[in-house]
Every structure is written in C-alpha cells, then in structure tokens.
C-alpha positions in Angstrom: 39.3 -42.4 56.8 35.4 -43.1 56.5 34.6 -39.9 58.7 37.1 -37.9 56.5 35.5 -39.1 53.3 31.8 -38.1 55.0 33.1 -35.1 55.9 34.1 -34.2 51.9 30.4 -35.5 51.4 29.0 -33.0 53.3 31.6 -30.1 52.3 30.9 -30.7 48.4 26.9 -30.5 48.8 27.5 -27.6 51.5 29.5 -25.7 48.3 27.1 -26.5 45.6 24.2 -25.4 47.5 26.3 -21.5 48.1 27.6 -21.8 44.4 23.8 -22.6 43.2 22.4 -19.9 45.7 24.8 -17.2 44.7 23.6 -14.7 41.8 24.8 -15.2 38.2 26.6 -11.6 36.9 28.2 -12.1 33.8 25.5 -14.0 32.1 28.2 -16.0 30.5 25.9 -19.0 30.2 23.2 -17.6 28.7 20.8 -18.7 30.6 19.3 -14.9 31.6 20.3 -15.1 35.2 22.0 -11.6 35.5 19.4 -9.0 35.4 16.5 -11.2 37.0 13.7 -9.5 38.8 13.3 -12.9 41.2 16.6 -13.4 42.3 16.3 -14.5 45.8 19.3 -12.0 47.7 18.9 -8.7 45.9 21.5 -6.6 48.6 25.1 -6.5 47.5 25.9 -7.4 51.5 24.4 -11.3 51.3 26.6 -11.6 48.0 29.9 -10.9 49.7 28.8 -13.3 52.5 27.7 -15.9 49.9 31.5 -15.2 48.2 33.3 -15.4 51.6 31.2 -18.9 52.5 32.4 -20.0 49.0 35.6 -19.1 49.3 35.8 -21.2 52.9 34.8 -24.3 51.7 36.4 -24.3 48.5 39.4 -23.8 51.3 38.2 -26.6 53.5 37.5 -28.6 50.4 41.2 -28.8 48.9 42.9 -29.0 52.3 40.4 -32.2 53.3 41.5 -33.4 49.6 45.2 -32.8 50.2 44.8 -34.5 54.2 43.3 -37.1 52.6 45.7 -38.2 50.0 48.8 -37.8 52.1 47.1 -40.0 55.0 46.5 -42.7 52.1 49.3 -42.3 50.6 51.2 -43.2 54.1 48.8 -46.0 54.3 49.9 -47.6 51.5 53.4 -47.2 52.1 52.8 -48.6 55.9 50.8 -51.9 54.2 53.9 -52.4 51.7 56.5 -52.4 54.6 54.1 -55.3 56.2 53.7 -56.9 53.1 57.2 -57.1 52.1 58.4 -58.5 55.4 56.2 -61.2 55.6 56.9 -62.2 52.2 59.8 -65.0 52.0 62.3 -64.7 49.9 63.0 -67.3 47.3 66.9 -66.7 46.4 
C-alpha cells in the first residue's frame, strides 16, 4: 500500500508540472497568459503532446485512486472478519 501511495506522489507532481507547463488559451483567469510573447512551447505539435501526457496521467491518476480504495476497502473488510472471530461472545 506504501509503494502505491508513493506512486500517486509521484503521479500528482508529474501532472502539475504538464498542467503548469502547458499554455493558458482562454485567458479565463485573467492573469494575461494567452497571447504571451515568452511562452516557453510556441508550436501547436508540443501542445498536443503536453494534452496527450495530461490526459495519461489524469488516466493513471483515477485508476491508482480507484486500485487504491478497492484494495483498502478489502483490507478493512479482511481485519473485521479477524476481529470479529477472535472476539468472544457474551450471550
């Protein structure tokens, strides 16, 4: 479960850095990222690689997530079992 939870570590640093690298368009924000002179990838060719790279950890991100809970969530079912058999009953 530890390497797991390293791993999602490295995956959620790994998709900010892409997210933070990619180039704002919308301007949404306001913070005068769209039309920059100094953006650092300027060819429409590193932004689709930047999307796909997104779009492949945000993949890898959710499915660690979901691996994650369903592993714990047999966990806790497996240390309930133990529990409740070594527990005497009182009747």
């Amino acid at each position: 479960m530890n390497t797991l939870l390293i791993i999602q570590i490295f995956i959620t640093l790994a998709l900010i850095g892409v997210i933070l690298l990619q180039r704002s368009e919308g301007g949404a924000l306001g913070m005068g990222g769209g039309n920059s002179g100094g953006s650092m990838f300027t060819a429409r060719g590193s932004a689709n690689l930047l999307t796909r790279v997104t779009a492949v950890l945000a993949a890898l991100f959710m499915g660690n997530c979901l691996f994650m809970t369903v592993l714990t969530s047999h966990s806790i079912k497996t240390q309930t079992k133990i529990v409740s058999q070594q527990t005497p009953d009182n009747k």
